[in-house]
N, C-alpha and C positions, 0 to 999 in steps of 0.2 A: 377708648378714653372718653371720662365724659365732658361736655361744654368746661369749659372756665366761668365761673359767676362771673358776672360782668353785673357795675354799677351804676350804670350810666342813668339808668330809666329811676332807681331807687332814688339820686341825686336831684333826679329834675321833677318830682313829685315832694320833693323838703325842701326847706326854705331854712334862714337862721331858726326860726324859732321851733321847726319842727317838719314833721311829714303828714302830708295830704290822705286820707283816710278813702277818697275816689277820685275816680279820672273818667274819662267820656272820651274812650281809643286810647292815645296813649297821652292826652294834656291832664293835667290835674285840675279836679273840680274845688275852687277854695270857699265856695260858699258852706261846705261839707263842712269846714274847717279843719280842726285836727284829734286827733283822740289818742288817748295813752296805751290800751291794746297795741297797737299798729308801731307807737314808736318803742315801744316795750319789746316787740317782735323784731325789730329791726336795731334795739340796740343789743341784742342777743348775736344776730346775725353777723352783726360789723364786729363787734368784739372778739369772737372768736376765729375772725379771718385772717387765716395765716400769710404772715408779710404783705399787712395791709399796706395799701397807696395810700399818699398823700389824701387824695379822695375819700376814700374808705375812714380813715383817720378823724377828719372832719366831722362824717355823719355819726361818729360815734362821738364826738364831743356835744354835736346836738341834740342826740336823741338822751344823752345821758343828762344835760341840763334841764331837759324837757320834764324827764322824770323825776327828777332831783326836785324841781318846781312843784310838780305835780302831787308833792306828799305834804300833808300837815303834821301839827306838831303831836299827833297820835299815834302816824304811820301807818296811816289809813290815806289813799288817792282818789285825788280826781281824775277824772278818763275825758269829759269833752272841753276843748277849749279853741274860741273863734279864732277870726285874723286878727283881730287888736293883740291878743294874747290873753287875755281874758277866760277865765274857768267861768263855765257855766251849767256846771252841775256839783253838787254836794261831793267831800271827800267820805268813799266808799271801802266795806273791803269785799265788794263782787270780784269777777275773774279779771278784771283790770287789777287791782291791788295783785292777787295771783304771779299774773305774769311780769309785773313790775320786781318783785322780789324774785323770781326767774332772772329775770333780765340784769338785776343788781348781782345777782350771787355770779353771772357767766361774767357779768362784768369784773368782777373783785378779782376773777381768778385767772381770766384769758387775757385780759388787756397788756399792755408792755408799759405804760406808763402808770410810775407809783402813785400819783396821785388821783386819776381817776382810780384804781383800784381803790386807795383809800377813803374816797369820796363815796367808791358803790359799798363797798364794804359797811361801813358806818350807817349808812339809808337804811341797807339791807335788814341792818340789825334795827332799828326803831322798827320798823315794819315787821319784821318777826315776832312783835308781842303780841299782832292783833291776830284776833282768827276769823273765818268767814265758815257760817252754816252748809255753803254751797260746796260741791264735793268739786267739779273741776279749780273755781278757786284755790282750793285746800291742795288739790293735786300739782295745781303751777308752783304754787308757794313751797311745797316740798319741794319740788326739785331746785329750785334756789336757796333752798336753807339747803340741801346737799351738796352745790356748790359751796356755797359757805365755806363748811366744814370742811375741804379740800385745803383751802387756804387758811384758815382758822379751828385747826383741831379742836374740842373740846368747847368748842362753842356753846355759853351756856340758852343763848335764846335759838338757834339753830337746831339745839335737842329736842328741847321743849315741842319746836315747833312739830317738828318732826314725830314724837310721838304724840301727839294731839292727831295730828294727819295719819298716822296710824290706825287710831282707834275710829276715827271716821271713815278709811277709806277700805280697811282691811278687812269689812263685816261679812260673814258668811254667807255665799247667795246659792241659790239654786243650782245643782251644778247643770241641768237641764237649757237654763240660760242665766249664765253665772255674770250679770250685769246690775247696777244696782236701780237702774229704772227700764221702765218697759219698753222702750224703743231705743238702739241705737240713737244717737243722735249730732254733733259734731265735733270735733278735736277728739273723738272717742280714746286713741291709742295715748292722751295723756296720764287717763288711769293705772294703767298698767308699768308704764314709764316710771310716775310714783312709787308705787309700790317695787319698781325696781330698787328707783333709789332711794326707798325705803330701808328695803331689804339689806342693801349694799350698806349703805352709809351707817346702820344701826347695827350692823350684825347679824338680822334676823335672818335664819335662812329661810325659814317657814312664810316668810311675807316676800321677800325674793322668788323663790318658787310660784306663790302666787300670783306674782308677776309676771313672771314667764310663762306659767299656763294660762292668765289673762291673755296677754299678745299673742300666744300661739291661736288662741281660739277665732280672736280678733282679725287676727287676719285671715285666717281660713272664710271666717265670714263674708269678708272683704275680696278676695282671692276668687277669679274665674277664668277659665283655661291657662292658667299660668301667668296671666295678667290682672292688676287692681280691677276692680268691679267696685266704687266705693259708696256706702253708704251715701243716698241724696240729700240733699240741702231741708226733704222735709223729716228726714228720720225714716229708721226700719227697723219693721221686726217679724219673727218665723212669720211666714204666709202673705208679704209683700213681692209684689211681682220684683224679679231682677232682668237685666239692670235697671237700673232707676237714675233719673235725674234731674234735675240738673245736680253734677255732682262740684264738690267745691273742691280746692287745691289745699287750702288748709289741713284739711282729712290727711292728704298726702304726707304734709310738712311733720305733722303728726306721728304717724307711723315711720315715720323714717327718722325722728329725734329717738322713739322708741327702740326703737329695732338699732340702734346705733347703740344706745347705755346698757341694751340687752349681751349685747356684744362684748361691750367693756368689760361687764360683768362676768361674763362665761368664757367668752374664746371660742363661742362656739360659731363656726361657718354659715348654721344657717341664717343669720340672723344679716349676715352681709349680703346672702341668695336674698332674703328678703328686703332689703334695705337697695338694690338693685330692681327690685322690679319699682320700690316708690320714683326712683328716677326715671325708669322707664318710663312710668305714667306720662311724666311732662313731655318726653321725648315721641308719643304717640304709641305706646305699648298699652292701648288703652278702649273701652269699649265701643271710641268712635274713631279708633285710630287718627284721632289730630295732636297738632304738634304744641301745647298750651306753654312752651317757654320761649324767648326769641333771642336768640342767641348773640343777636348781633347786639341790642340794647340792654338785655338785662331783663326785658320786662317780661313780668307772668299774666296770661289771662283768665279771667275772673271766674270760669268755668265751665264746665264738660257738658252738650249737651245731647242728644241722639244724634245729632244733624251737624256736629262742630262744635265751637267755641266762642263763646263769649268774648266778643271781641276786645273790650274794655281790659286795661290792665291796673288795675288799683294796688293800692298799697300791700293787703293782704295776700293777693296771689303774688305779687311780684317777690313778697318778703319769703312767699312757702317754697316758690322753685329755687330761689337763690338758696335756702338753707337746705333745700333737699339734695343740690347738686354740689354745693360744701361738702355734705355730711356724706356723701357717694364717693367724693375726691378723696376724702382722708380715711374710707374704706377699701379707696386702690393699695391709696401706701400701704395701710395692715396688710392686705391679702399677699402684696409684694412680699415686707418684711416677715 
């Protein structure tokens, strides 16, 4: 059985107004202030946590205000903002905008209370009209407009976006090394993810497909003696020494959101074989064999390195193990049922 997420450390890293973007061990650093990636990642996470606590409940009220704040009246976001509360960078649609309508679409669909649903819902949709040049952006934002559509069939900005995200994400590459830029580089397994729920959500089989043999190749990449081996923090590609590191937790969180919709999608076993070793990673199934989640607080450390781990637990790691070890608990129950 795997750990229970525990939210202890994710709790003491937010504040009303939001979550702490780094820590220094396991305090939160507020000079950092706060950034909407992080709470975006973390109002994914609390939403979809089955019979959440009072606790849990909380942090999805804040991280959902956070974002809600965070978008102007274009539906385009801002991502950095100090302790005053204060935004202090331009609203964007880079991969903060992305994960924001990720994080709205899980929220619309997973939460138990009508009114945040109604609240992510509504965001969702302003946000859905804009598009971003940049392919992981385009890649987040798809999978929250396929949320979307889960709860709102026929959604007409949900479609739209979707194939927009299509025609950017689905372009023929090289099958040699079937990637759209020249190095690996990080969140990698959200492309594929996309083009699942691409696939899925449009009907496409031929973009589904390419999805799955996306993630299968992905991980194979990824993949050494039966344990993650994950792309480094500075990118790889053929003819990079392996292992490499320092590697990041995110990578993890990645693969295992993938490898879970792959699942959905097919029924197929391996996809759980593989969405098991991303837990194992944190559990010390790994190229330094250390233990990167702590079981007792919640908290995830910051990253992998030849010699151990990055002692610091900041927001992004703490948010990767907690969703990889959600997304592994509700791959027991499948395997059960």
């Amino acid at each position: 059985m795997y750990p229970e997420p525990v939210f202890d450390h994710l709790a003491h890293l937010s504040t009303p107004i939001g979550l702490f973007e780094h820590a220094l061990l396991t305090e939160p650093r507020p000079e950092h202030g706060y950034c909407l990636d992080d709470v975006a990642r973390g109002l994914v996470v609390t939403s979809r946590q089955l019979r959440p606590s009072p606790q849990v409940d909380a942090l999805t009220a804040t991280y959902l205000r956070f974002t809600l704040f965070a978008q102007d009246g274009l539906g385009r976001f801002h991502n950095r903002r100090d302790l005053s509360g204060r935004w202090t960078d331009t609203a964007t649609v880079e991969d903060h905008w992305g994960r924001a309508l990720w994080a709205l679409g899980t929220a619309a669909g997973a939460t138990r209370d009508p009114r945040v649903r109604r609240a992510a819902l509504d965001a969702a949709v302003v946000g859905m009209h804009q598009r971003s040049p940049w392919w992981h952006a385009m890649a987040y934002a798809a999978l929250g407009a396929a949320e979307v559509l889960e709860v709102a069939p026929g959604n007409r900005a949900a479609l739209a976006l979707l194939a927009d995200a299509r025609t950017l994400l689905a372009e023929p590459a090289d099958p040699a090394w079937p990637w759209p830029d020249a190095r690996l580089s990080y969140a990698n397994a959200v492309l594929p993810e996309a083009l699942i729920a691409l696939g899925t959500a449009l009907g496409d089989d031929r973009t589904l497909r390419a999805g799955l043999d996306l993630l299968h190749w992905l991980v194979a990449q990824e993949t050494h003696d039966d344990h993650l081996s994950l792309t480094p923090a500075g990118g790889w590609q053929d003819g990079d020494e392996r292992p490499g590191f320092d590697q990041q937790p995110i990578e993890v969180a990645a693969l295992a959101e993938a490898c879970w919709r792959a699942f959905r999608a097919t029924r197929q076993e391996i996809w759980l074989t593989y969405l098991d070793r991303c837990v194992g990673w944190f559990l010390g199934a790994n190229d330094s064999e250390a233990t990167l989640y702590d079981e007792v607080s919640g908290g995830g450390y910051d990253g992998l390195h030849s010699d151990g781990v990055n002692q610091n637990q900041g927001a992004e790691s703490t948010l990767a193990a907690l969703s990889t070890l959600q997304l592994g608990r509700l791959a027991l129950v499948q395997a059960v049922a």
